[in-house]
VOSE-304215 format. One record per residue (C-alpha): residue in one letter; x, y, z. Coordinates in steps of 0.02 Angstrom, whole numbers, plus 32768, in hexadecimal, padded with zeros to 4 digits. Layout:
<pts>
@aa:a; px:X; py:Y; pz:Z
...
</pts>
This chain:
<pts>
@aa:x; px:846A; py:7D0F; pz:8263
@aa:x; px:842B; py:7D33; pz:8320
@aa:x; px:8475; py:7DDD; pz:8310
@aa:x; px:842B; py:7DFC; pz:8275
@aa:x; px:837C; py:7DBC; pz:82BF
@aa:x; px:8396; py:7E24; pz:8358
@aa:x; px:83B1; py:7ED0; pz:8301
@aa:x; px:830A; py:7EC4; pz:82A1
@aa:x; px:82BB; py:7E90; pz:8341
@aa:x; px:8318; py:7F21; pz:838F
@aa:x; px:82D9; py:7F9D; pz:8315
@aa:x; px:8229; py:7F67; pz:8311
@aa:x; px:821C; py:7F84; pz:83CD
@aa:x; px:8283; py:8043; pz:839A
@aa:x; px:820F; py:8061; pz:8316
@aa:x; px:8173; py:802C; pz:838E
@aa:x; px:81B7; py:8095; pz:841F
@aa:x; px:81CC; py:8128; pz:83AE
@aa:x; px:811E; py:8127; pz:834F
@aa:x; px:80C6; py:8114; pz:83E1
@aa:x; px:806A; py:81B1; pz:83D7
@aa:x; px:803C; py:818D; pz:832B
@aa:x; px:7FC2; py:80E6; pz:8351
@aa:x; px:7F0E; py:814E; pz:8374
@aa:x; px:7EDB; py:814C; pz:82C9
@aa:x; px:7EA9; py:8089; pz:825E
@aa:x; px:7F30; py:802D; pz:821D
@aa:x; px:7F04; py:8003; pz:816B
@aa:x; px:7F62; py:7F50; pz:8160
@aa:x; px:7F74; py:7EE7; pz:80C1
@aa:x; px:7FB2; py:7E23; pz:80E1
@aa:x; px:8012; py:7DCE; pz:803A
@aa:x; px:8086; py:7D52; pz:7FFB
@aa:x; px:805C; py:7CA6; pz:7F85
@aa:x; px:7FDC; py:7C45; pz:7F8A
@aa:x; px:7FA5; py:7BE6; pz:8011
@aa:x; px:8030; py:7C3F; pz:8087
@aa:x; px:7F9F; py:7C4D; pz:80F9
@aa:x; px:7F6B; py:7CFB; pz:80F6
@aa:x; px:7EAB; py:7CD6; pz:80F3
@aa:x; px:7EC3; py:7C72; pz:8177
@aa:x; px:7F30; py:7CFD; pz:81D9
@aa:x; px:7EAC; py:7D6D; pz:81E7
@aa:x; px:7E11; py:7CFD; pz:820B
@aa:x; px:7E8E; py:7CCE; pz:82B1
@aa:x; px:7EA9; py:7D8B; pz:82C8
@aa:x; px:7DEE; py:7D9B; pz:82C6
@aa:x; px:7DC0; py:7D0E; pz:832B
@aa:x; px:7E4F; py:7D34; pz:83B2
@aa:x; px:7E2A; py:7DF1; pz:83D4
@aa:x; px:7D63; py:7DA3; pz:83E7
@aa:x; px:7D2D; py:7E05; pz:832F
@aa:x; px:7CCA; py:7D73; pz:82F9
@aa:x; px:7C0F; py:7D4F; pz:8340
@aa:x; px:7BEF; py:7CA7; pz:8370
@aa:x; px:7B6B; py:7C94; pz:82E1
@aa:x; px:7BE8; py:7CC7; pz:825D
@aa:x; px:7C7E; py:7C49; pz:82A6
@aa:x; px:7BF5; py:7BB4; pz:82A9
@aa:x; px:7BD1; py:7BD9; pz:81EA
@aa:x; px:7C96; py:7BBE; pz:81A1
@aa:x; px:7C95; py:7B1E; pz:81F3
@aa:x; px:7CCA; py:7A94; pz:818C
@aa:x; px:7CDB; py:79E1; pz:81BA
@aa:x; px:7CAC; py:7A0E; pz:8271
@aa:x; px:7D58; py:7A7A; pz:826D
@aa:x; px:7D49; py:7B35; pz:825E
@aa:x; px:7DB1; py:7B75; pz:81AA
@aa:x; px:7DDA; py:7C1F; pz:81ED
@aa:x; px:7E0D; py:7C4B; pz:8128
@aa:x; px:7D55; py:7C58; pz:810D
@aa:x; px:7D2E; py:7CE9; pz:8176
@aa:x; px:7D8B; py:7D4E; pz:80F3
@aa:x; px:7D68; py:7CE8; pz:8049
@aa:x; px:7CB6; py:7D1A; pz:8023
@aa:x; px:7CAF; py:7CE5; pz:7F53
@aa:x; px:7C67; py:7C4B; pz:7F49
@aa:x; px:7CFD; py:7C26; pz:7EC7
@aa:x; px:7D6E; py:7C4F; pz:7F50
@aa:x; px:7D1E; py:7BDE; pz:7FC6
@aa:x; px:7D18; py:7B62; pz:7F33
@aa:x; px:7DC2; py:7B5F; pz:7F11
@aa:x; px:7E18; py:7B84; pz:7FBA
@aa:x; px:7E54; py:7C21; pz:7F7D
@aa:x; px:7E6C; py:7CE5; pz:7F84
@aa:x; px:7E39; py:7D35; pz:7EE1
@aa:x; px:7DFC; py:7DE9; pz:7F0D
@aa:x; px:7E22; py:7E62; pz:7F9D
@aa:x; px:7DCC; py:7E3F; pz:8045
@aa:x; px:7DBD; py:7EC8; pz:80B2
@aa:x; px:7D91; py:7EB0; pz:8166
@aa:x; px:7D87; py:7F27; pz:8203
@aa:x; px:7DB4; py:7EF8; pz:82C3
@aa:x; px:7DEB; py:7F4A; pz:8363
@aa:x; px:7E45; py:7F2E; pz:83ED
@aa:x; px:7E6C; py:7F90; pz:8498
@aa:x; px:7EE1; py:7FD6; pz:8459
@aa:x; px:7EC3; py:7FF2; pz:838D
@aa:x; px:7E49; py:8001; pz:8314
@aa:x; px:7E81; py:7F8A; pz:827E
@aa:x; px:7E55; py:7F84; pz:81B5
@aa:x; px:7E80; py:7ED9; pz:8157
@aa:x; px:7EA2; py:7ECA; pz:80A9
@aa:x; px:7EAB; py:7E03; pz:8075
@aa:x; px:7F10; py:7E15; pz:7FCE
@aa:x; px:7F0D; py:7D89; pz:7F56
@aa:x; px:7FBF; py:7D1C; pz:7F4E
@aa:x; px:7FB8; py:7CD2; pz:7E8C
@aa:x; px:8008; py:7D33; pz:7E15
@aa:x; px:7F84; py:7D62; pz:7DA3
@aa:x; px:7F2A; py:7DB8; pz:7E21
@aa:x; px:7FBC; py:7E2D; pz:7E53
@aa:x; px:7F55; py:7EB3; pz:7E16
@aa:x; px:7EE9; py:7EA7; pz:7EB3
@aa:x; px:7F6F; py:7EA1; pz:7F24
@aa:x; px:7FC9; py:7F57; pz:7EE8
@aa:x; px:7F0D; py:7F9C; pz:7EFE
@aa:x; px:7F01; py:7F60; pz:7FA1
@aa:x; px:7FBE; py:7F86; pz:7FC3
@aa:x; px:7F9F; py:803C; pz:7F77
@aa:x; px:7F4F; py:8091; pz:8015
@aa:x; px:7FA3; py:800F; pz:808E
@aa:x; px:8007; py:803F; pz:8140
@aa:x; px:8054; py:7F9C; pz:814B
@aa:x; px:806A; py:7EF8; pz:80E1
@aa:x; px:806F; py:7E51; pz:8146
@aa:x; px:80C5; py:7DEF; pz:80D5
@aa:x; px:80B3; py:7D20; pz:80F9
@aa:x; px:8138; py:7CA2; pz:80C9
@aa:x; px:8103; py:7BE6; pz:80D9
@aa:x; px:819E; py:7B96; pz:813F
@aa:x; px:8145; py:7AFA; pz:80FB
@aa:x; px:8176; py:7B35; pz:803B
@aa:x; px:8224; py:7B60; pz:804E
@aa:x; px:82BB; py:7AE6; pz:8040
@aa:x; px:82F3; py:7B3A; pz:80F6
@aa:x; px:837B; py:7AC5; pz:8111
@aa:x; px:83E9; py:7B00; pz:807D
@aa:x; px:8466; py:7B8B; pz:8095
@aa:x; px:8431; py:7BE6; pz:7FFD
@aa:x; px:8379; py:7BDD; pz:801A
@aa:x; px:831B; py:7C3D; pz:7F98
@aa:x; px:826A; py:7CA3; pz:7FBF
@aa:x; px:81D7; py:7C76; pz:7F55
@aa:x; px:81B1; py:7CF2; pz:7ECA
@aa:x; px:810A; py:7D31; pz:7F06
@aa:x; px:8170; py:7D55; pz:7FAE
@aa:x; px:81E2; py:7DC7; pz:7F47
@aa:x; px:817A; py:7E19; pz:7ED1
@aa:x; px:80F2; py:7E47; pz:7F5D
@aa:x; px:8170; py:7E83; pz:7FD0
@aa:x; px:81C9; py:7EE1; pz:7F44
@aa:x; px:8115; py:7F31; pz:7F0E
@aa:x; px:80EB; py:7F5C; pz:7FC1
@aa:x; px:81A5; py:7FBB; pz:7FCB
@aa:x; px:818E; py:800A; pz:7F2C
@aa:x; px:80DF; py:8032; pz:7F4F
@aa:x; px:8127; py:8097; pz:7FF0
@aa:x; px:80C2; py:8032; pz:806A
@aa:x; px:810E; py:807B; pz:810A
@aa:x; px:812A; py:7FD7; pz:817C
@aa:x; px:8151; py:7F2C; pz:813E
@aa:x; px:8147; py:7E8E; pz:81B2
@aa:x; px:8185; py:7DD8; pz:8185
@aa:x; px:810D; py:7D65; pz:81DD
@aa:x; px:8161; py:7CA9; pz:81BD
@aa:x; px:80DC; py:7C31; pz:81CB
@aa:x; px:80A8; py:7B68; pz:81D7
@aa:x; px:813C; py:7B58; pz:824E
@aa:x; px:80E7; py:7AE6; pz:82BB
@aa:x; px:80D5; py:7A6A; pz:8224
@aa:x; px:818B; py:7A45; pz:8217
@aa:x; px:8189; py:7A00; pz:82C4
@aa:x; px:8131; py:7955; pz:8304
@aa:x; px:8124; py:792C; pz:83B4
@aa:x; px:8128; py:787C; pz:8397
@aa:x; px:81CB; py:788A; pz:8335
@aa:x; px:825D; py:78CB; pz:839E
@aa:x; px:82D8; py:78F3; pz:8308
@aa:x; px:8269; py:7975; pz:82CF
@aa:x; px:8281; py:79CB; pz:8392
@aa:x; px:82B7; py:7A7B; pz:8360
@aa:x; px:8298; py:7A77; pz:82A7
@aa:x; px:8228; py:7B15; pz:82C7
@aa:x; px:82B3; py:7B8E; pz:8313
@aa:x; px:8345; py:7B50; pz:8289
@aa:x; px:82C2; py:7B60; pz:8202
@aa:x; px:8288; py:7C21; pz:8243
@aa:x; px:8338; py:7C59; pz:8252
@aa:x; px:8363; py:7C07; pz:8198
@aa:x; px:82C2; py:7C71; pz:8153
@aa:x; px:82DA; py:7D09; pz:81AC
@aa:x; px:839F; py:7D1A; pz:8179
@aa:x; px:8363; py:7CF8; pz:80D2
@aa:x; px:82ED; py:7D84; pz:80D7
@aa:x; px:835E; py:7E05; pz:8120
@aa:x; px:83D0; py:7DD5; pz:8091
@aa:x; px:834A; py:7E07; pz:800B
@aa:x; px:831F; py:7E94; pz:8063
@aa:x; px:83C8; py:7EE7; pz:806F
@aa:x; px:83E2; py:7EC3; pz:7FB6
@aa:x; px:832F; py:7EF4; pz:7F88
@aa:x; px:833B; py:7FA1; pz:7FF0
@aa:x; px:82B8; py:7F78; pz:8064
@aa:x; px:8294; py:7FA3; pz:811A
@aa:x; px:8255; py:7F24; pz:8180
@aa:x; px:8205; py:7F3B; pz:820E
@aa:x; px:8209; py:7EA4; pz:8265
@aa:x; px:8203; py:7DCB; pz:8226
@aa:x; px:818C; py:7D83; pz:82A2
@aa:x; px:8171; py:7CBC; pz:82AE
@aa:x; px:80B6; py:7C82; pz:82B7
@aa:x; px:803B; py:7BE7; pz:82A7
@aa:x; px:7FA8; py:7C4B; pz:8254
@aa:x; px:7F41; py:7B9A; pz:8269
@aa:x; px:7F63; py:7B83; pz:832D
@aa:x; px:7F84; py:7C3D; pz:835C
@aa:x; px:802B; py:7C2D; pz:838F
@aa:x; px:8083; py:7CDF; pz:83AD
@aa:x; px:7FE2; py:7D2E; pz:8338
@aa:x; px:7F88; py:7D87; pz:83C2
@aa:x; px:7FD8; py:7D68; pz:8445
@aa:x; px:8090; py:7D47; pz:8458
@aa:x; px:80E4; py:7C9E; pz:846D
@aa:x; px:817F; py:7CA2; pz:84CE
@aa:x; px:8228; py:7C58; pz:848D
@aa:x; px:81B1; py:7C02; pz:8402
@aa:x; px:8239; py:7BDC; pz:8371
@aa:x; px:82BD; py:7C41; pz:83EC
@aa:x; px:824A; py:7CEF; pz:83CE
@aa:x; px:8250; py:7D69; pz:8460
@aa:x; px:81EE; py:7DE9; pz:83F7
@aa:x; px:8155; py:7E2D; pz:841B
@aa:x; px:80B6; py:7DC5; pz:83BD
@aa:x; px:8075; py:7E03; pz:82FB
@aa:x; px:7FE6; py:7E5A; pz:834C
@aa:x; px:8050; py:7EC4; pz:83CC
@aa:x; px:80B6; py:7EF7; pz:833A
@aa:x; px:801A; py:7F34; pz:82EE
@aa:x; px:7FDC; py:7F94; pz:8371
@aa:x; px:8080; py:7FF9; pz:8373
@aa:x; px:807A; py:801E; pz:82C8
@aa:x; px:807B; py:80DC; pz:827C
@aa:x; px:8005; py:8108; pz:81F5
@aa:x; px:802E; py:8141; pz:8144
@aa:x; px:8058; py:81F3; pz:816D
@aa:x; px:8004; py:8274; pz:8104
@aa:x; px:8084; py:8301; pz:80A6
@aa:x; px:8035; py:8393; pz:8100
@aa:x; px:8111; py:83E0; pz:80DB
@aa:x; px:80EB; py:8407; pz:8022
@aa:x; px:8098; py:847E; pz:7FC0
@aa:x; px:7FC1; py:847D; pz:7FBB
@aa:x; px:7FA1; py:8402; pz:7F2E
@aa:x; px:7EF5; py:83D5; pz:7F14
@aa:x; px:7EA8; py:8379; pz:7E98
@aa:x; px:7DD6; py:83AF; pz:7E88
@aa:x; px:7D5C; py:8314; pz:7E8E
@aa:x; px:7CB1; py:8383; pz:7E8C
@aa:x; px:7C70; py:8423; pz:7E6D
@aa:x; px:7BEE; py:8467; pz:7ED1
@aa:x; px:7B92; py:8509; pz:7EA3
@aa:x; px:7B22; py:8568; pz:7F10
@aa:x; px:7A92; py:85B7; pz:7EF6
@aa:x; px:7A75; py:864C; pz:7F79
@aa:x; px:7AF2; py:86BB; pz:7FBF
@aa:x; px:7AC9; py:86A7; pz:8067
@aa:x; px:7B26; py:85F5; pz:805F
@aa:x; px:7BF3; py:85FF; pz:80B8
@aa:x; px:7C18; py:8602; pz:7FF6
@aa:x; px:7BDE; py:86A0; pz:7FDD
@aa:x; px:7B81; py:865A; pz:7F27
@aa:x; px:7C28; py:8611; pz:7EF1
@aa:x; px:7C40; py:856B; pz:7ECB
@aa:x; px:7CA4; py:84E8; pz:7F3C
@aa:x; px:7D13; py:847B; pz:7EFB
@aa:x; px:7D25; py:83DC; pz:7F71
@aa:x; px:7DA5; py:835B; pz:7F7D
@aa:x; px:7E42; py:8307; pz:7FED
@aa:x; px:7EB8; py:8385; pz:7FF5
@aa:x; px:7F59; py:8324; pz:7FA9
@aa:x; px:7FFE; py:8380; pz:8005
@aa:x; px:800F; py:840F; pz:8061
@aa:x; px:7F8E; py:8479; pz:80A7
@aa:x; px:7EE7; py:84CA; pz:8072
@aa:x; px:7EE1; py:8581; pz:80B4
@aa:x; px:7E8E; py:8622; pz:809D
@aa:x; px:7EF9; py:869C; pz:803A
@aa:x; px:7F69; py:861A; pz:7FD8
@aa:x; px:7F9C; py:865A; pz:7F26
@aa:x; px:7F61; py:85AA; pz:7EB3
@aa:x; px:7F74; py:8595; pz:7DE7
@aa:x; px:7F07; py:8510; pz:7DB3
@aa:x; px:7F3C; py:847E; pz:7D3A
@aa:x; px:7F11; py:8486; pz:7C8F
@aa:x; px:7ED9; py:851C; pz:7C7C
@aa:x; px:7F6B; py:8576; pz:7CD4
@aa:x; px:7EF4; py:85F9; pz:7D2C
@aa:x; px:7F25; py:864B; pz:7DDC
@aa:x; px:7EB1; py:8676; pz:7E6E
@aa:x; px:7EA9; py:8687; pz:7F31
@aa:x; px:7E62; py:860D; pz:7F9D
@aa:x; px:7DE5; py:867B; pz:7FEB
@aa:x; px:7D8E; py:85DE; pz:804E
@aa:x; px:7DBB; py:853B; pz:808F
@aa:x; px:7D32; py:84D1; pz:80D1
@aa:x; px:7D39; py:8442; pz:8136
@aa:x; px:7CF5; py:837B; pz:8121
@aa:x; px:7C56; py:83E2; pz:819C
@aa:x; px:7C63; py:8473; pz:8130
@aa:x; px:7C9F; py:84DA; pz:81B5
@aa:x; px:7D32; py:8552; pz:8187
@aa:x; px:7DDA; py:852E; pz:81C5
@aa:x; px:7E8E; py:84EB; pz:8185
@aa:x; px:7E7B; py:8446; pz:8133
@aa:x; px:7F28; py:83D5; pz:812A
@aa:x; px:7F66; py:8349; pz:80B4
@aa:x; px:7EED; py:82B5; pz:80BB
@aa:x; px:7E60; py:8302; pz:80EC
@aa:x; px:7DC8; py:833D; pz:807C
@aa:x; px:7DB3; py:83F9; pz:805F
@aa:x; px:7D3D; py:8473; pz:8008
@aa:x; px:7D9C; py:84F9; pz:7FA8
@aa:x; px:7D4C; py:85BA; pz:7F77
@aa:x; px:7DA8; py:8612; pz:7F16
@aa:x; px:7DA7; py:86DD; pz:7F0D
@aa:x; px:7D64; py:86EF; pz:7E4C
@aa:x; px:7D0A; py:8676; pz:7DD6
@aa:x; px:7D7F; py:860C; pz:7D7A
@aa:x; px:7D4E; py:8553; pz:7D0E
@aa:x; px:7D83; py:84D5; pz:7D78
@aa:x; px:7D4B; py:8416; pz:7D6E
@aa:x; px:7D5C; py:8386; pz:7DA4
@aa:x; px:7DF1; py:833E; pz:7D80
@aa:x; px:7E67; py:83D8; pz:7D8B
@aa:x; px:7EE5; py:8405; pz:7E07
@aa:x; px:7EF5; py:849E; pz:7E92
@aa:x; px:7FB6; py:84B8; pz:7EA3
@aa:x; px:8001; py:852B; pz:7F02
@aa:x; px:8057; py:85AF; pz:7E9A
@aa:x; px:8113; py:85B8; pz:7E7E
@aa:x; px:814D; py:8626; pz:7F16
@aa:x; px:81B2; py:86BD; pz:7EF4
@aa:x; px:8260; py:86BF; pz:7E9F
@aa:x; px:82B1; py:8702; pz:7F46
@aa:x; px:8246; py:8684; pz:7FA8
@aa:x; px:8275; py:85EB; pz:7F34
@aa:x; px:8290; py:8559; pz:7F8D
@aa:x; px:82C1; py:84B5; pz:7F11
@aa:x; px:82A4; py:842E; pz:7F8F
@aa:x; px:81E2; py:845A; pz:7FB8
@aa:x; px:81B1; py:84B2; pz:7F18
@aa:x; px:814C; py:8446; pz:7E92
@aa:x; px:8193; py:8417; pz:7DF8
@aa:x; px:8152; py:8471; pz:7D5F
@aa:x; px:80D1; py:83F6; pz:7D07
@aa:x; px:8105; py:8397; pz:7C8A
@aa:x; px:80DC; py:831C; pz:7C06
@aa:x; px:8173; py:82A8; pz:7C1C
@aa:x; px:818A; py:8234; pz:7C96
@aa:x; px:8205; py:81A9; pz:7CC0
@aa:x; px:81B3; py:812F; pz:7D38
@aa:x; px:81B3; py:807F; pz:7D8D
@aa:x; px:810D; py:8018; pz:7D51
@aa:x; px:80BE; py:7F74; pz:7DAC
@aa:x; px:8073; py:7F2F; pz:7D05
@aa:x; px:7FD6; py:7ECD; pz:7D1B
@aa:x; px:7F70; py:7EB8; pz:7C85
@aa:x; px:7F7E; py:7E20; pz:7C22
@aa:x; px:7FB1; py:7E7D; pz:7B7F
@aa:x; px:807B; py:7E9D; pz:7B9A
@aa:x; px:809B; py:7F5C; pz:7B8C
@aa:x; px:80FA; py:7FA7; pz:7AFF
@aa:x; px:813B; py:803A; pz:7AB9
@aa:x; px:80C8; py:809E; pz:7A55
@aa:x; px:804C; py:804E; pz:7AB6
@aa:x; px:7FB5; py:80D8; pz:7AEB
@aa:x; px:7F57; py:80E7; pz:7B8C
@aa:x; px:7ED6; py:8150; pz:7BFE
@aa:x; px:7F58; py:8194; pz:7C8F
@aa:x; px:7EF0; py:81B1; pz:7D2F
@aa:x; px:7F44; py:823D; pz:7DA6
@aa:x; px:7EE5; py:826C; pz:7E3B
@aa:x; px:7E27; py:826E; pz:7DCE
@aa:x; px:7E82; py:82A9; pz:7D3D
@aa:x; px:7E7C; py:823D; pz:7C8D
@aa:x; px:7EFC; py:8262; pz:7C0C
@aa:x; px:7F44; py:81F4; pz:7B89
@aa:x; px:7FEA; py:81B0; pz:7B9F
@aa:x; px:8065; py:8150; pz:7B25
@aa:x; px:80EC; py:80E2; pz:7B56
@aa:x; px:8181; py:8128; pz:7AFC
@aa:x; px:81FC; py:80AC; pz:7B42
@aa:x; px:8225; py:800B; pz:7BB1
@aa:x; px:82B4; py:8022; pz:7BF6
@aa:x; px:82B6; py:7F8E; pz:7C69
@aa:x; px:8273; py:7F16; pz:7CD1
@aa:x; px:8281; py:7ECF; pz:7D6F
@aa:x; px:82C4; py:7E17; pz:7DA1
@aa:x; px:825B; py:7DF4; pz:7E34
@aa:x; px:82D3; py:7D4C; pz:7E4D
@aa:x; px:8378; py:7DB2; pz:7E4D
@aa:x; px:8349; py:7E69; pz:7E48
@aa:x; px:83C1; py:7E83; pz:7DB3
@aa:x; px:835F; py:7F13; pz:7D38
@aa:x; px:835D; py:7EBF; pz:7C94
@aa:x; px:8350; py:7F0A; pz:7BE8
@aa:x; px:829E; py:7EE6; pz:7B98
@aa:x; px:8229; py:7F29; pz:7B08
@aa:x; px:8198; py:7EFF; pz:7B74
@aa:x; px:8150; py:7ECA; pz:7C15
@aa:x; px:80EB; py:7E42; pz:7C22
@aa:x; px:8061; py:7E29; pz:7CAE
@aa:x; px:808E; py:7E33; pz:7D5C
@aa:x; px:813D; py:7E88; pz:7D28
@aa:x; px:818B; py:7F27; pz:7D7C
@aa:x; px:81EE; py:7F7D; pz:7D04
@aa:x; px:821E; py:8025; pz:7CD5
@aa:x; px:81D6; py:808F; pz:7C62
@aa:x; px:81CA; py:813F; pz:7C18
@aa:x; px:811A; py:8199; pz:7BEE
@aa:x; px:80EB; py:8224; pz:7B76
@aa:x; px:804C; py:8286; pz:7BB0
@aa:x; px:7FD1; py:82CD; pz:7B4C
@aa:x; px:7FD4; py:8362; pz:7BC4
@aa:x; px:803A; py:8388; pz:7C42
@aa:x; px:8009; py:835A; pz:7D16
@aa:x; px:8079; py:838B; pz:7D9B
@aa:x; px:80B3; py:82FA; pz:7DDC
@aa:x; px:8144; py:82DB; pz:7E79
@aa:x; px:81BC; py:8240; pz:7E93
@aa:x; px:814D; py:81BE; pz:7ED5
@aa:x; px:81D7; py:81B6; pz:7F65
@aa:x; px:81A6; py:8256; pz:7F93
@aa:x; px:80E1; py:8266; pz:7F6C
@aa:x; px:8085; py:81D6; pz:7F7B
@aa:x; px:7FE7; py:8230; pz:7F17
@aa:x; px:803E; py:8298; pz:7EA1
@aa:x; px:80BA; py:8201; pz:7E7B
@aa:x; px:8044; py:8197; pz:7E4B
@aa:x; px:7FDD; py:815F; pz:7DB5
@aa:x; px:7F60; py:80CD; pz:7D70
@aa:x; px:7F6A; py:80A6; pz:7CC5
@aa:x; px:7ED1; py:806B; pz:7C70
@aa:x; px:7EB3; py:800D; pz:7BB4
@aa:x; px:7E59; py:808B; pz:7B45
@aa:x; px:7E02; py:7FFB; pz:7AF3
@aa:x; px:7DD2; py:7F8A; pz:7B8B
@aa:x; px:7DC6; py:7FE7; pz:7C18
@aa:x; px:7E3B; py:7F78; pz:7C7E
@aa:x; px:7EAC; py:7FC5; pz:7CFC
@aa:x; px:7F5E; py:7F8F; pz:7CB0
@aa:x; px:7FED; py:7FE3; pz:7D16
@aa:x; px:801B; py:802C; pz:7DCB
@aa:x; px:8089; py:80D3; pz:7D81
@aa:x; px:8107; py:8116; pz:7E1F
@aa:x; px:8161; py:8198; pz:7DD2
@aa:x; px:8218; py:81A7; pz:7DE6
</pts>
């Protein structure tokens, strides 16, 4: 168990060593697991700690003359009612070192919804276990679901860095009870072989299991040395050497247009033409690129690239671009600027795009209330494009418990499954392992409007 403890430890502090030139930009951070693991309460001591909080708003989430650091965070009054997370809080802080972006997902299950949104444009997932919660003791301890299915989301989801933080381990130890001397340190090193275990079996990378006391700020901020036997640097410090979800500058330009602008006088960088604006996607926006454009199937040159400051230059993956092309062609919002196929003696299979197409086998995070079906017709959203989809089969879904893939004729809420789509028309679309954009779609209910799956395409 220590070695296995020690190698995770060893390759957080590889992986923190290596990415250190990668830490100037915001780490977008999402904190999950079940209810009441104390994630609200994680980030309220985060807050506090790093000295985020003015004094005015700490005196006004006092309760009972003790400060409830979950309430810096829980802002609906049904939240507050209840003692609960039910939508996505986002918070900002700084420290020396970092700038930081919080996402407080929800832990019950019917909000799972919230946490994939929040999880969709994440850099890392803090996922919390309650020590309290967990029958540590036994030699076959078993996770709690919401611990499995978020940290299976967040790896599906390809959220780049995943950290265990074990929590309420000062609650199995009282000072005026000497048998419970040491409960802390068996109980971490019970949890965290536990969670290696599911991790190896799950395929996911962890980057480190970290033991803290959210409510008293042990090893949070800053670290707490040989606390439960940990030698590890604190949850914070493991933050601050965290990359950032790198963007996929390595394939070819995709682009998907969000507005058109049109000009009125020539005299404008545009020459008259219109712009179209967006994030470029993958790859690189450049003057001279060859680029067919999806539906219609129409080629032109990119004859202008503008910047976020409309100045002209190179614009990479991730960053927003304005895009001239050398003739007047019907583009709108919604389509796609691809980079054309290259050259038959220039072919290259590993970076070219696959052709669209209208089929599409794909893992699905289902999270509307009514199961999903064959037969079963949806809006598709890809990039800002809508285009109906119908499921044409389940093929199967998930066992968060055991991660056995089990044969089903439907998914019910908060399922992963399987599934394969039929498109009304075709999108190009990558693995989601190796496009986060063009990997992924939303689908939504034609009838009600509700957003009902997380589509990564296989």
């Amino acid at each position: 168990m220590t070695i296995a403890i020690t190698s995770i430890a060893s390759h957080a502090s590889a992986t923190l060593a290596r990415d250190q030139n990668d830490t100037s930009s915001a780490l977008r951070f999402i904190t999950c697991g079940s209810v009441d693991d104390g994630k609200s309460t994680l980030i309220g001591r985060l807050l506090v700690d790093s000295k985020a909080v003015l004094q005015d708003h700490l005196a006004g989430v006092q309760r009972q003359g003790e400060t409830d650091l979950a309430l810096l965070t829980d802002g609906l009054s049904a939240e507050r009612e209840q003692g609960i997370t039910i939508d996505v809080a986002y918070r900002y802080f700084a420290t020396e070192n970092r700038k930081f972006i919080i996402g407080d997902a929800p832990g019950h299950e019917q909000y799972t919804r919230n946490m994939v949104t929040a999880a969709s444009s994440a850099d890392c997932a803090v996922v919390l276990v309650d020590a309290t919660k967990l029958q540590w003791q036994d030699a076959a301890l078993e996770l709690l679901p919401q611990t499995r299915r978020h940290s299976l989301l967040a790896n599906l989801l390809r959220v780049p860095s995943i950290v265990f933080a074990v929590n309420k381990l000062d609650a199995l130890e009282d000072p005026s009870r000497p048998e419970t001397r040491g409960q802390a340190a068996r109980a971490f090193a019970s949890i965290s072989h536990a969670l290696v275990a599911f991790a190896q079996a799950a395929g996911i990378g962890v980057t480190a299991i970290v033991p803290i006391s959210a409510l008293k700020g042990h090893n949070v901020v800053d670290a707490a040395p040989l606390w439960c036997d940990y030698l590890g640097p604190s949850l914070l410090e493991i933050l601050e050497g965290l990359p950032v979800t790198p963007s996929e500058p390595d394939l070819p330009l995709a682009f998907p247009v969000q507005w058109v602008e049109k000009f009125s006088t020539s005299a404008d960088t545009s020459q008259g033409r219109r712009v179209f604006w967006g994030r470029v996607a993958t790859g690189r926006a450049e003057v001279g690129q060859t680029i067919t454009i999806l539906p219609s199937g129409q080629s032109a040159t990119v004859a202008q690239v503008l910047g976020h400051t409309r100045t002209p230059r190179t614009v990479q993956a991730g960053h927003s671009a304005g895009i001239v092309l050398d003739r007047e062609v019907d583009v709108s919002r919604g389509d796609w600027l691809l980079a054309s196929a290259p050259k038959a003696d220039e072919f290259d299979a590993e970076r070219a795009f696959v052709p669209p197409s209208r089929e599409l086998s794909a893992t699905v995070a289902w999270m509307d209330d009514e199961p999903l079906v064959a037969g079963r017709v949806y809006w598709a959203l890809h990039g800002h494009r809508w285009v109906k989809a119908r499921v044409k089969r389940v093929v199967h879904k998930l066992d968060v418990n055991t991660l056995a893939e089990e044969d089903a004729t439907q998914l019910a809420a908060n399922a992963i499954g399987h599934i394969e789509l039929t498109l009304q028309e075709p999108i190009a679309a990558l693995p989601f392992a190796q496009s986060r954009v063009l990997g992924s779609l939303v689908l939504v209910d034609t009838a009600s409007h509700k957003t009902s799956g997380a589509v990564l395409v296989n």
